[in-house]
C-alpha positions as MATLAB code, in Angstrom:
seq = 'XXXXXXXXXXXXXXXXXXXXXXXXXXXXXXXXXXXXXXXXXXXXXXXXXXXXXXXXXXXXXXXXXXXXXXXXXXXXXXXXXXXXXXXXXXXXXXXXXXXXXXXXXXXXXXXXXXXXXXXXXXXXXXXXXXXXXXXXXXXXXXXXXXXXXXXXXXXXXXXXXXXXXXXXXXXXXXXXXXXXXXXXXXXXXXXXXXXXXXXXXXXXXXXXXXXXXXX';
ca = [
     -11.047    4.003  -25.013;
      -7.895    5.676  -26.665;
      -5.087    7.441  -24.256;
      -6.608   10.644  -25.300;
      -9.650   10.478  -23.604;
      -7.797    8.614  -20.890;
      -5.922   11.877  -20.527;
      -9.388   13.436  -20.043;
      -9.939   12.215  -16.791;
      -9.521   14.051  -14.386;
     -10.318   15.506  -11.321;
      -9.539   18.899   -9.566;
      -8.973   18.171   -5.755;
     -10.537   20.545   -3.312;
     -12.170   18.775   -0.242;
      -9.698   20.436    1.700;
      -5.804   20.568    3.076;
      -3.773   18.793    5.711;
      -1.100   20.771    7.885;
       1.447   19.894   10.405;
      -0.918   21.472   13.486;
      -4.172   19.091   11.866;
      -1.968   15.667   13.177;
      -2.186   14.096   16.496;
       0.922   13.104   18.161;
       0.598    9.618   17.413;
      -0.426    7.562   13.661;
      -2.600    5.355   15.106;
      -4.875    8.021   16.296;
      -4.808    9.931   13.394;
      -5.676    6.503   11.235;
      -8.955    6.020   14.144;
     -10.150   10.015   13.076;
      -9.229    9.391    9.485;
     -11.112    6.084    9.365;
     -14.170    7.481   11.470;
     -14.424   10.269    8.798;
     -14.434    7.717    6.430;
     -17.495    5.632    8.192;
     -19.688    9.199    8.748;
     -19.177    9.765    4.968;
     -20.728    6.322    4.169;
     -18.289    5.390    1.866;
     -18.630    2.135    0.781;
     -16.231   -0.673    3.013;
     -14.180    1.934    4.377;
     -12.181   -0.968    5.634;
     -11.426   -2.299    2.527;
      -7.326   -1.937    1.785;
      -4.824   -3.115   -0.526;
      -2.173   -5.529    0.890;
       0.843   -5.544   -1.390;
       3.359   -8.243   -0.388;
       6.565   -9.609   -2.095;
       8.047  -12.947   -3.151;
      11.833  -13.898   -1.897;
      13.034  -12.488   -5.587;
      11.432   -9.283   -5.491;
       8.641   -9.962   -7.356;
       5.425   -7.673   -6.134;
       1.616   -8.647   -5.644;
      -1.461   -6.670   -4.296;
      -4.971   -7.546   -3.348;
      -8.057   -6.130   -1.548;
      -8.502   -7.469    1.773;
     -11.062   -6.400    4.712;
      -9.305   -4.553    7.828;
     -10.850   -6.605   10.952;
      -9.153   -4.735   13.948;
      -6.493   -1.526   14.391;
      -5.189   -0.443   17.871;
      -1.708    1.045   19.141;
       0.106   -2.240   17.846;
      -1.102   -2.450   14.008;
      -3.615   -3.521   11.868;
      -5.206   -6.725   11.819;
      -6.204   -8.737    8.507;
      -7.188  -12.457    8.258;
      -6.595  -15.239    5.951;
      -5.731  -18.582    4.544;
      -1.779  -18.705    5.114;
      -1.496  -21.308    2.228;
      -2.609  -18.308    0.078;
       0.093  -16.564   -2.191;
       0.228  -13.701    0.517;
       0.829  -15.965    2.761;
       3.353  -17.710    1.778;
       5.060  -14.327    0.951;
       4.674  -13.266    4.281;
       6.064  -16.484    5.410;
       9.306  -15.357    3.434;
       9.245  -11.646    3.436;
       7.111  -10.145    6.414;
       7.622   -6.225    4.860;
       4.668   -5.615    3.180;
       2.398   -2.455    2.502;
      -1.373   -1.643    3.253;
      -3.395    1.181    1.304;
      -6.677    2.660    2.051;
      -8.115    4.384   -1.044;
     -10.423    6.588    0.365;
     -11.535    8.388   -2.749;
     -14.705   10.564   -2.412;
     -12.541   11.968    0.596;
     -10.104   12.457   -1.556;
      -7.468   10.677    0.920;
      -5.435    7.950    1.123;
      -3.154    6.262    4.028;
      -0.816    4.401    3.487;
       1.147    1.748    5.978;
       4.602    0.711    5.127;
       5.868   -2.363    8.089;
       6.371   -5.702    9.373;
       3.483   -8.484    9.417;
       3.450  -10.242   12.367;
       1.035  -13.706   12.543;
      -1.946  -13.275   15.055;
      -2.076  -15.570   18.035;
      -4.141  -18.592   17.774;
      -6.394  -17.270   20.390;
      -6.789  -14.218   18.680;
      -7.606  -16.236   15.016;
     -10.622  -18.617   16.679;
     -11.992  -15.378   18.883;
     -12.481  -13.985   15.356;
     -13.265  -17.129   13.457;
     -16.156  -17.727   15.885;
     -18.074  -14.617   14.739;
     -17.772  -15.063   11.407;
     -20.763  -15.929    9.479;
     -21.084  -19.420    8.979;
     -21.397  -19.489    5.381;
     -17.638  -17.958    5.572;
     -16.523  -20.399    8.138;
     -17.667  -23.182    5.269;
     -15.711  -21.212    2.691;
     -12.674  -21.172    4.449;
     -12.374  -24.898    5.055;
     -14.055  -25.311    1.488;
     -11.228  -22.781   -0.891;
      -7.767  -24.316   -1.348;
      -6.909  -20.198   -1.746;
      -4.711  -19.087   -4.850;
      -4.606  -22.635   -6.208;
      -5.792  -23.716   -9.453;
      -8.738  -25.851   -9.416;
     -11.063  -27.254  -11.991;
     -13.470  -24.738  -12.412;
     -16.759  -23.083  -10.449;
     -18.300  -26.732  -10.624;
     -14.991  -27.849   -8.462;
     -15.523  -25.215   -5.808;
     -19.108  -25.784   -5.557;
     -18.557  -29.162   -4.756;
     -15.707  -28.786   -2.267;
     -18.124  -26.490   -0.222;
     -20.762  -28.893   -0.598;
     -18.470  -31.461    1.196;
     -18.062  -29.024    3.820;
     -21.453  -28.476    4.572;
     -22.177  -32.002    4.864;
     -19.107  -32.842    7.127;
     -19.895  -29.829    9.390;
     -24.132  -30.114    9.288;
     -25.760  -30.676   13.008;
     -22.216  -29.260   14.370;
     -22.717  -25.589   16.412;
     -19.283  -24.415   15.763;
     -17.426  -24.958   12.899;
     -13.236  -24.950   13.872;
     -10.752  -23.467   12.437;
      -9.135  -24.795    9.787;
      -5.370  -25.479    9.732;
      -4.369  -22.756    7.478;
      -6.294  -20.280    7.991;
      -4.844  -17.161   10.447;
      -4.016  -13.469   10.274;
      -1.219  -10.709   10.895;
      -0.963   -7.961   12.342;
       1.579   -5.179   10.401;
       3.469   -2.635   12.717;
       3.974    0.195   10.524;
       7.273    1.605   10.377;
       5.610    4.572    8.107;
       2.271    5.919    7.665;
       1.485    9.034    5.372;
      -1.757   10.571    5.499;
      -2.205   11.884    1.704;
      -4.967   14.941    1.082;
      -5.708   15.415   -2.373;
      -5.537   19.618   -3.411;
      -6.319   21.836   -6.303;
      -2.915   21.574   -9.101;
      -2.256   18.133   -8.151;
      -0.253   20.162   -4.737;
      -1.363   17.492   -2.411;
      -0.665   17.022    1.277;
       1.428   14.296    2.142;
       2.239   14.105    5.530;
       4.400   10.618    7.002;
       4.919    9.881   10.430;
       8.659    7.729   10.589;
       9.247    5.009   13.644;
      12.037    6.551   15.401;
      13.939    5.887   18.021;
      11.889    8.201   20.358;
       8.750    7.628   18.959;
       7.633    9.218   15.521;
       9.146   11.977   13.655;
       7.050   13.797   10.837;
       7.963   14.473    7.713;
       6.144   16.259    4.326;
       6.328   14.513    0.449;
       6.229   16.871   -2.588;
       3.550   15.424   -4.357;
];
């Protein structure tokens, strides 16, 4: 494909707007209607988001990740804290969440702090996990090299045989999750012109204060 018919594609927004009177007072409950609109729809893994973290230096990453729990304090994401993330987070806590919520044509974004879940919190989750997953966590060294599929295959072969006849399968050491307090949300509408809505709530001291992006 050359840029020119890369320049082709496109797509005139008009699903709708977003105003100042639309928000509720706080971002959290706008994210729950947002995100319930986004279930009705049927779109697929509504709960899928990008987690963009950085290194010590500055240097960015990103990856799709599954949403597992949101409430007044943040939202929740697990993981294996050996993984690149999470040895960013280790080192840099800021990071940034993104829900792509395209047929919508919406987006929200999360700018804040990750904050490690409590081990009580991890193995309530852990425990309902599918047990095939439970295997694959114990069984992927995550975001380091290894040999090839064959390797993998093998390592979660172990697994199986070391856990087989067991009823619950712990957790393993480095495995966990966070929880990011936003400091920012913006709730982004797409609209005809490329004149979207963006609309950011902004921790303050008294609670959140709301402010509107050009696009």
């Amino acid at each position: 494909m050359n840029p020119t018919d890369l320049a082709s594609l496109r797509e005139n927004y008009a699903a709708g707007g977003l105003e100042e009177s639309d928000l509720l007072p706080d971002p959290h409950a706008m994210f729950e209607r947002w995100f319930a609109d986004a279930v009705s729809a049927g779109i697929h893994e509504p709960n899928a988001m990008v987690v963009a973290t950085a290194s010590p230096d500055g240097v960015p990453s990103s990856r799709f990740v599954l949403l597992k729990g949101f409430d007044e304090r943040g939202w929740c994401f697990y993981t294996n804290t050996g993984s690149r993330k999470g040895a960013e987070l280790a080192a840099n806590p800021r990071c940034a969440l993104l829900f792509p919520w395209h047929p919508l044509e919406r987006q929200v974004r999360v700018d804040g702090v990750a904050e490690p879940l409590s081990p009580e919190e991890v193995e309530a989750y852990f425990a309902v996990r599918p047990r095939g997953s439970q295997i694959g966590a114990w069984a992927s060294p995550q975001s380091t090299v290894v040999e090839d599929r064959g390797a993998l295959a093998a390592s979660y072969a172990e697994e199986e045989r070391r856990f087989a006849g067991q009823d619950d399968v712990p957790v393993p050491p480095a495995w966990g999750g966070y929880r990011v307090r936003a400091e920012a949300v913006e709730f982004w509408q797409g609209r005809p012109g490329r004149m979207h809505d963006r609309l950011v709530y902004r921790r303050s001291d008294d609670g959140w204060d709301v402010v509107r992006l050009a696009p």
